[in-house]
Structures are given as C-alpha cells and as structure tokens.
C-alpha positions in Angstrom: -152.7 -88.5 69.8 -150.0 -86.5 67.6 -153.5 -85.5 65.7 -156.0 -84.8 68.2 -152.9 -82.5 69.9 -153.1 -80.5 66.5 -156.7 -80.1 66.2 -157.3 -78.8 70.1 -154.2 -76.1 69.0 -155.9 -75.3 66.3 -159.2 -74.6 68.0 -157.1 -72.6 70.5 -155.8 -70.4 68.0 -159.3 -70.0 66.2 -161.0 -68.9 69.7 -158.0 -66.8 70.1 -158.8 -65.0 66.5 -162.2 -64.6 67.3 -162.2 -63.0 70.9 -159.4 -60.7 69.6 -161.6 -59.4 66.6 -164.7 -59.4 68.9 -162.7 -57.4 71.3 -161.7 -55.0 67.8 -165.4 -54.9 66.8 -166.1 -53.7 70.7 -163.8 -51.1 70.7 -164.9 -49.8 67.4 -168.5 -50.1 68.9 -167.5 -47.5 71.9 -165.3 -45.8 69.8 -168.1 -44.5 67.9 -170.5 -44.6 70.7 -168.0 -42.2 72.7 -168.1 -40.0 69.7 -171.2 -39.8 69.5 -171.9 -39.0 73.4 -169.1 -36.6 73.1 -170.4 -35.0 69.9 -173.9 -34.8 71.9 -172.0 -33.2 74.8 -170.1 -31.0 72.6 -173.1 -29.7 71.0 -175.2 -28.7 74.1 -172.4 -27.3 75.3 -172.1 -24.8 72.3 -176.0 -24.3 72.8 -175.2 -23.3 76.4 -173.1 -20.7 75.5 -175.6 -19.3 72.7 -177.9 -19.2 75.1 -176.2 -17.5 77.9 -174.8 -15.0 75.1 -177.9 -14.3 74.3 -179.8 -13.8 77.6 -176.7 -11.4 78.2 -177.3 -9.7 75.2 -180.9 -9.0 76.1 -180.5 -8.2 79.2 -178.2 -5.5 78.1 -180.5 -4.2 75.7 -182.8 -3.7 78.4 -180.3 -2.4 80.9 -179.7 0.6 77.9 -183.8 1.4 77.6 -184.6 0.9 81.2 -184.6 4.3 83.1 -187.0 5.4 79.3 -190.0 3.5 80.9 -190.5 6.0 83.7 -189.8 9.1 81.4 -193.4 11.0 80.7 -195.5 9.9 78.1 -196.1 13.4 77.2 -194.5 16.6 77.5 -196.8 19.9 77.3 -199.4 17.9 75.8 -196.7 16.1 72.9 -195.6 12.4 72.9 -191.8 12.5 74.7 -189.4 11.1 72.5 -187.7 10.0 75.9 -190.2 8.1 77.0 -190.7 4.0 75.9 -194.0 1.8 76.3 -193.2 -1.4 77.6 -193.9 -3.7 74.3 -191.1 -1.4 72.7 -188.5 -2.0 75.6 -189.6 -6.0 75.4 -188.9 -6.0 71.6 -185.9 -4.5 71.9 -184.5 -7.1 74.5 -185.9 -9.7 71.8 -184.3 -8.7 69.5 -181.2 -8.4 71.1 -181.3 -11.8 72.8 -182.5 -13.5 69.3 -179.5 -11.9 67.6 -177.2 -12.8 70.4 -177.9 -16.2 70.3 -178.5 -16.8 66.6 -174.8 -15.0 65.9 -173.1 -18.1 68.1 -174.5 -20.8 66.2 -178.1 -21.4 67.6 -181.0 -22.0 65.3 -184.2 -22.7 67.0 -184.4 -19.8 69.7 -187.2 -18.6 72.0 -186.9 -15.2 74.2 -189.5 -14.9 77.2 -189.7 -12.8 80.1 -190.3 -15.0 82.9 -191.9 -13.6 86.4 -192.5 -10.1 84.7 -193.4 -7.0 86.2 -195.8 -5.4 85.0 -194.4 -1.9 83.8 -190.6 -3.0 83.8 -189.1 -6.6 83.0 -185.9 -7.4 84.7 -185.0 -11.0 83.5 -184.9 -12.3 80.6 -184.9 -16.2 79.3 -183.7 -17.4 76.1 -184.5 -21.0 75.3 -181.8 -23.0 72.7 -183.6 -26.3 70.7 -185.9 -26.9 73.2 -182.8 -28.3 75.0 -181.3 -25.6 76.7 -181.7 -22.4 78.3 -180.6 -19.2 80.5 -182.0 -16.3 82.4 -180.3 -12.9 82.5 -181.3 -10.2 84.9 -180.7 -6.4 85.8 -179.9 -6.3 89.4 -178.2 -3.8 91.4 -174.7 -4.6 92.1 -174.7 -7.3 94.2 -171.3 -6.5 96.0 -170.2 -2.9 96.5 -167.3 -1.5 98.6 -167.7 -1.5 102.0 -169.0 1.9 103.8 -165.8 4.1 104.7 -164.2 4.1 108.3 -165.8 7.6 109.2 -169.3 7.0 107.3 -172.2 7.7 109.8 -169.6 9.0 112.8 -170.8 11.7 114.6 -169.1 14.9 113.6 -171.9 17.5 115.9 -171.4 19.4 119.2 -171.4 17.1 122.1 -173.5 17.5 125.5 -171.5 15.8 129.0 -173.1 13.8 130.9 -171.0 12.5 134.1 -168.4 13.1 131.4 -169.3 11.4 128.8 -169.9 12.9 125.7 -173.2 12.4 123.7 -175.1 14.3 121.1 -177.4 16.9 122.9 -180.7 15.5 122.4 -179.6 11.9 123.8 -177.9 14.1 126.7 -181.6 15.9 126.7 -183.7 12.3 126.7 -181.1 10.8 129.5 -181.5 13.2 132.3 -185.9 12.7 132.0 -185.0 9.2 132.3 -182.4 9.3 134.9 -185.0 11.7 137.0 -187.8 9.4 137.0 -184.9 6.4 137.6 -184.4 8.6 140.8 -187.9 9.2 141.6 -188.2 5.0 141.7 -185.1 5.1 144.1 -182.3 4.0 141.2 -179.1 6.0 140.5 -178.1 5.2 136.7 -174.4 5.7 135.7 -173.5 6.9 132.4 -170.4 3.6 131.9 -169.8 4.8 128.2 -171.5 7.2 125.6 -169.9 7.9 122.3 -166.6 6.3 121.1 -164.6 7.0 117.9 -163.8 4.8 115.5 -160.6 5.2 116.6 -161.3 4.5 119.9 -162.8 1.9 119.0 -160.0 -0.1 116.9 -158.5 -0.6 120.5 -160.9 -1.6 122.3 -161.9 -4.1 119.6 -158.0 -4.9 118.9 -157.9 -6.0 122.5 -161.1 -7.8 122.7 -161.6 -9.1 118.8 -164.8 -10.5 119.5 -167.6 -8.8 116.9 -170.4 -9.9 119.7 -169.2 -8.2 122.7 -167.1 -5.2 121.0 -168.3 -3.9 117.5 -165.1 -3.8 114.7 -164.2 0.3 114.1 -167.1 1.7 111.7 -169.8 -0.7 112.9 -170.2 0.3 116.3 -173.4 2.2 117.1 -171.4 4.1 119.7 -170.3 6.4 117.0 -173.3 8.1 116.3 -173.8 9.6 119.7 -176.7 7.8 120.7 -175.5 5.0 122.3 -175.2 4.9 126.4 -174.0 1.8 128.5 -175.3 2.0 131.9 -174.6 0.8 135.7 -175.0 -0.3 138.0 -176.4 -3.8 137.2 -179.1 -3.0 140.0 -180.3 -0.4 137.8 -180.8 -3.3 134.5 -184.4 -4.5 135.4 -185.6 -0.8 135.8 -184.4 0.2 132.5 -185.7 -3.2 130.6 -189.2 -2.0 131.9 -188.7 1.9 131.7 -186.5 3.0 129.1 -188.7 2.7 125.9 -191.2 5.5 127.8 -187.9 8.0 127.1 -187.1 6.6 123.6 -184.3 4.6 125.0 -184.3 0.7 123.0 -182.2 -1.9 124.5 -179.6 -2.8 121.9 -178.8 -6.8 121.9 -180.3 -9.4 124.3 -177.3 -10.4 125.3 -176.2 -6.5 126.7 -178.8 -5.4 129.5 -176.4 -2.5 129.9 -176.8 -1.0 126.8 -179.0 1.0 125.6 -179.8 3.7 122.3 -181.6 6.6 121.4 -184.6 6.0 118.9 -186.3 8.7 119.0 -185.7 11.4 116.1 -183.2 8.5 115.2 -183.4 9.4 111.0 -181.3 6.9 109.1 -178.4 8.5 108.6 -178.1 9.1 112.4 -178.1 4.9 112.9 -175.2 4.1 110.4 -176.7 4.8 106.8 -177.7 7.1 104.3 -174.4 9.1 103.9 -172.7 11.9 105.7 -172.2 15.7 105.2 -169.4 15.3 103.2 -171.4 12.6 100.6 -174.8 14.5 101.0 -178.5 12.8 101.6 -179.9 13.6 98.8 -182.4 11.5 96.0 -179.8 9.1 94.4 -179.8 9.7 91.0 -180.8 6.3 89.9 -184.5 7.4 91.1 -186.6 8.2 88.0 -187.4 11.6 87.8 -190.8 11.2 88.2 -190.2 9.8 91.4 -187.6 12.3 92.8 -189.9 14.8 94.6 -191.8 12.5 96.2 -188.8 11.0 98.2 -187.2 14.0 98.7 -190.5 15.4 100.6 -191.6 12.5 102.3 -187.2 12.2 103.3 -187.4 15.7 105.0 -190.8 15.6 106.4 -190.0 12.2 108.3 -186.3 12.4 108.9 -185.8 9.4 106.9 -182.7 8.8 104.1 -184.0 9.5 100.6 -181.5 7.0 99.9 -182.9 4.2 102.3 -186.5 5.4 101.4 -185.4 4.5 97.4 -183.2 1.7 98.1 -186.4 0.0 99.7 -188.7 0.9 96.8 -186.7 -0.1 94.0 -186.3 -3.4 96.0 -190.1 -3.4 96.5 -191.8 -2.8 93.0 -188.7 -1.5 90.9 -190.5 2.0 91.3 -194.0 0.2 89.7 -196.3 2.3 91.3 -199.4 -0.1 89.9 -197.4 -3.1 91.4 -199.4 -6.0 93.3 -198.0 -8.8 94.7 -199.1 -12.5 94.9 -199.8 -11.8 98.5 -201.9 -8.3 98.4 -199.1 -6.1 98.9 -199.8 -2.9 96.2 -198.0 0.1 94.5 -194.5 1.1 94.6 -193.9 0.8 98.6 -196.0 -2.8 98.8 -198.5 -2.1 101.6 -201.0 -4.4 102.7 -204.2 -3.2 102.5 -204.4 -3.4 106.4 -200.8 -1.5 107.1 -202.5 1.2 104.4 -205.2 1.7 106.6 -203.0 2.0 109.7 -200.9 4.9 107.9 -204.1 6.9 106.4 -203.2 5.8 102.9 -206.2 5.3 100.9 -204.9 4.5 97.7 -201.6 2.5 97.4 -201.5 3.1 93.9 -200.4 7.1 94.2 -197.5 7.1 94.3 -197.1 10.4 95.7 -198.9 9.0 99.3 -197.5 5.9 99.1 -193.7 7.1 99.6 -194.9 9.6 102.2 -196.5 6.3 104.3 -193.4 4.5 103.7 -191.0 7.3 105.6 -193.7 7.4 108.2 -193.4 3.7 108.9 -190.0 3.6 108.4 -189.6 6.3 110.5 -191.7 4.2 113.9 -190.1 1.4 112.5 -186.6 3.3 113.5 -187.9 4.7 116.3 -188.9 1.0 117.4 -185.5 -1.0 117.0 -183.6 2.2 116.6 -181.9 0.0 113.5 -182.0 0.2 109.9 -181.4 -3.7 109.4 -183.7 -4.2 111.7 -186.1 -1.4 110.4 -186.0 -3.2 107.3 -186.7 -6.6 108.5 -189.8 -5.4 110.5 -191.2 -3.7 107.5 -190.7 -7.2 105.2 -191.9 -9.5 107.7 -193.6 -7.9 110.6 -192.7 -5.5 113.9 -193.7 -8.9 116.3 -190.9 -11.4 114.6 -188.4 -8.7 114.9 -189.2 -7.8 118.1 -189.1 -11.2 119.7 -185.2 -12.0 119.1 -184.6 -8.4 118.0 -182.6 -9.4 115.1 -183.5 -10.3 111.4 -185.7 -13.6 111.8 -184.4 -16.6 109.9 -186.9 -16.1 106.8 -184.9 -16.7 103.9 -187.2 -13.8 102.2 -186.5 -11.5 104.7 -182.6 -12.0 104.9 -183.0 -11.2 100.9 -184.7 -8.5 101.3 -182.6 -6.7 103.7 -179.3 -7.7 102.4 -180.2 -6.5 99.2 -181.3 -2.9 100.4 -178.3 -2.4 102.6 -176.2 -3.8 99.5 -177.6 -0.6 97.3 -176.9 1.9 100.2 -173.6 1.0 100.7 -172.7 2.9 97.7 -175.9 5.3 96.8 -174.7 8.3 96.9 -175.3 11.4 94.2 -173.2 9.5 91.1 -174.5 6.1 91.9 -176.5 6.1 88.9 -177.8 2.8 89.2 -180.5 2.9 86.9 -178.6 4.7 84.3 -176.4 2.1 83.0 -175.3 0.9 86.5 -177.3 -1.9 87.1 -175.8 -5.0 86.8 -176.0 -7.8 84.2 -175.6 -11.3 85.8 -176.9 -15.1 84.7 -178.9 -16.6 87.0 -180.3 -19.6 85.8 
C-alpha cells in the first residue's frame, strides 16, 4: 500500500511538471504571437501615418500651383511663365506626396488622382505597400465664422404703409396687390413689415422658438421685403393671388407671411455682403473668369459672390467640365435647361455664367431664397417647390451647404484659391 501511495504521488507530481511547463511553452507561444500581431499593428500604423503625410504633402503642393492652371497660356503671343499645364501641376503633387511619404519611413508608394477633373485635380491618393492608403483634398474651408449681426439688414430709405416701414419697391408692389385684393372685396392689413435685428432679439428672446420667430440676423424681416398680413379671411386670397404681384409665401406653416421676390438680387435675401463689405468678384475667381461674373452679376442683379460660390462648387471654374449625368461647362447645364436659357454652347464660358445669373435670378424670384435658389438649381424648381424647403437628397443638402459655407466669408480678401483653400484627409 505504503508503495502504490508513493507511485500515484509521484505521477501527481510528474502531471504537475508537465502541465506547468506546457502552460510555460503556451505563454511563450502567445508571447511571441502577441509580438508579432503587435509588431504587425505597429507597422501599419507607421504606414498610416506615411501615407496620410504624404497625401498632405501633395495636396499642398497642389494647393501652392492651383490658381497657375487658369493663368493664360500666352501673353501677347509669348508662353506665360504664370501659367501651368495640368501634367506639370500633377507631377508636382507627385512628387511631393512621394517625398512626403518616403521621408516617414515608407518604401513601396503609389500617388494617384482619383475622381479627377479634367483641367484641375483636387484630391490626391497615396497608396503605402499595397496595404494602406489616404486621400487628401483642396476644399474650401469647410467651417467659417458665422455672417455678422447686421450682414444683409436693410440700411435704405423706408416707404409706410399703414405704418409699417418697408423698402419702397415692396411698399410699390403691396398697394397693386392690396388694390386688386379690394377689387375681389378683401381688405389686407399690413400686421408687420421690417424688423431690426434688434427688434428682433426680443421678440425671439420671448418666444425662443427658431420655427415661429427667426433668431436676430436670420430673420428675412430685415431686409425690407417681408410683410405679415391679416386678417386670416384675407389668407386663401393671397395663397392664390400673391405670386401675380411678386409676393412668395414664406413657410407652409405661416399663411400670413409673405415676401417680395421680385428684383429680389441676392444680397437683398440675406447674402452676398453689404455696402460696407462690397459685392464685388471675390478674389479667389481666376482672372480669366472675373469679367464674366462681374457682367452677368450687374446685368441680372445677382451676387458675384453667389454667382462664383456656385461655379467653383459646380466645375471648380472648368469651363470644358461634363458630368456623368450630361451636365457641361463651368455652370453644369443640362443640355435641356441650356436650351431653355438661349445658351447654345455650354462650353463658353463667357455665356454660360451670364445663363447662370439669369436662372439664378427666376430661381430667386421663385422662392425669393438663396438656400432655396440653390437647391432648385441642383435638383429641380418642382422638388423645391412642393415642400418649399431643400428636399432630403443627400446631394442636394451638399451642394447647398457647401455654397452658403463659401459665402459666409467671400468677401474682397477671401482669397480662396490663393493659398486659402483648405487641406483636409478624407479617406
């Protein structure tokens, strides 16, 4: 027995020994494994980095060489030394992305320009070991300071009507309609016409609700054009009679209000600057380019600003752009809206800007709103029209967004294209 008992204890101990260095050879096992994974993890995370580095760096080179693509090629018959051809301005990001990525470490790099336009690039991919990769882009600045409290108010003499105050031609456009409401046997009362923005801050600090009463420097009461009306009697006859006097009805939800489209500019409806800030061509419009908008700005009472805001959105000011749709040249018509506006070649540029105030300028007096101006020319006067807001299309929302993103601070100095477009990752 006294034998046996030492034999089992031995066998204990010997199973003992050999789970302890099976549990030794284990650890060493993941120890190594977890190296390994973490070496593996270490290393694609360096290659990250080289390639984000590098797509920055590229991108940057572009950003430097951009505004160069739209110089002349020639000057009194001579090559400019201003101007660069498009395989130059690619070679140059190249470079700069190769170099970017090789001085942090990388070794096998590819550069491509994915989605590219066909006169000037924007994004640029740079492709580490196969493994990983990164796309850097010019953009305008996606977040800008808000307009200031005053931008867009009304600063003009003021006509009375049943003492409110309005500007003159609204005051001019009221009393045909409020005739004709007469004629039908319906008194309309002037309730409200313009309000400060300082009048505004109380009636919005009393009522903070942004759907019934507009924050200060966002209601459209400040520019003048803008009259609620009463008696509620009088409601159906302006929903079917207004729009004959250039009179829009605001929001679905407010059959009381109603504003002046007609002769509405941009500037006039909340954008394209003030007096003080000017309404000129921004300077980050190519030179080329800068006559164009400020003619077709003047002749249709249309922002340069908006009017090159939307084109750089657009085509990037390509005037041989085409889209995967049909759209063509720098403003993107469809060769059926060309027709409509007389424009028989989308791809002078010269026409094509002037058709693009003139839409934008029916488009205005339409919705009698740049957002919504906007949104009509992107996806159609009939979507817009049937909720009278931007339709959910996640292209459309984009679009606009974007546009009224670059007004917010094109001014004069905005300079955009001159070293002020933005360098961001994106993929």
């Amino acid at each position: 027995m006294r034998a046996r008992r030492h034999r089992h204890g031995s066998g204990q101990r010997g199973q003992a020994l050999f789970l302890l260095l099976a549990a030794l050879l284990g650890a060493a096992v993941l120890t190594v494994v977890f190296g390994a994974v973490a070496h593996g993890l270490a290393t694609k995370a360096d290659e990250q980095r080289a390639a984000d580095l590098g797509a920055l760096a590229g991108a940057k080179a572009m950003r430097g060489a951009y505004d160069r693509l739209f110089a002349p090629p020639l000057i009194d018959g001579r090559p400019n030394p201003d101007h660069l051809e498009r395989g130059a301005y690619l070679a140059l990001g190249e470079q700069a992305a190769q170099s970017g990525a090789r001085d942090n470490g990388a070794r096998d790099v590819r550069v491509s320009f994915p989605a590219a336009d066909p006169l000037a690039p924007t994004r640029v991919r740079v492709e580490v070991d196969r493994r990983v990769r990164a796309d850097a882009e010019l953009a305008p600045p996606a977040s800008m300071a808000a307009p200031s409290a005053d931008q867009g108010q009304y600063a003009g003499p003021f006509a009375y009507r049943q003492g409110k105050p309005m500007r003159p031609d609204t005051a001019q456009a009221f009393d045909r309609m409020a005739k004709a409401a007469a004629a039908d046997g319906v008194q309309l009362i002037v309730v409200s016409a313009f309000r400060s923005d300082a009048e505004q801050a109380v009636l919005f600090a009393r009522h903070p609700d942004p759907k019934w009463v507009a924050p200060p420097g966002k209601s459209l009461h400040r520019l003048g054009t803008e009259i609620d009306f009463g008696p509620r009697t009088a409601w159906p006859w302006l929903d079917a009679n207004a729009p004959r006097f250039h009179f829009v009805r605001r929001y679905p939800w407010e059959p009381w209000h109603f504003g002046l489209s007609l002769n509405a500019g941009s500037s006039s409806v909340g954008y394209g600057g003030t007096p003080e800030r000017g309404v000129g061509v921004p300077s980050f419009v190519p030179a080329r380019f800068a006559g164009a908008f400020a003619a077709a700005a003047q002749r249709w009472n249309i922002s340069a600003a908006l009017l090159a805001a939307q084109a750089y959105t657009e085509s990037h000011f390509n005037p041989f752009a085409r889209s995967s749709a049909g759209a063509e040249g720098i403003s993107q018509f469809m060769p059926g809206t060309a027709a409509d506006y007389g424009l028989t070649n989308p791809y002078d540029a010269t026409a094509a800007i002037d058709a693009q105030a003139h839409m934008m300028r029916d488009l205005l007096r339409t919705f009698a709103s740049v957002p919504l101006a906007l949104a009509a020319y992107n996806a159609g006067s009939s979507r817009v029209a049937a909720c009278m807001c931007i339709p959910p299309i996640p292209e459309t929302q984009a679009y606009v967004a974007a546009i009224l993103g670059m007004l917010n601070g094109a001014g004069d100095s905005a300079g955009l294209l001159a070293g002020g477009l933005e360098i961001r990752l994106v993929a």
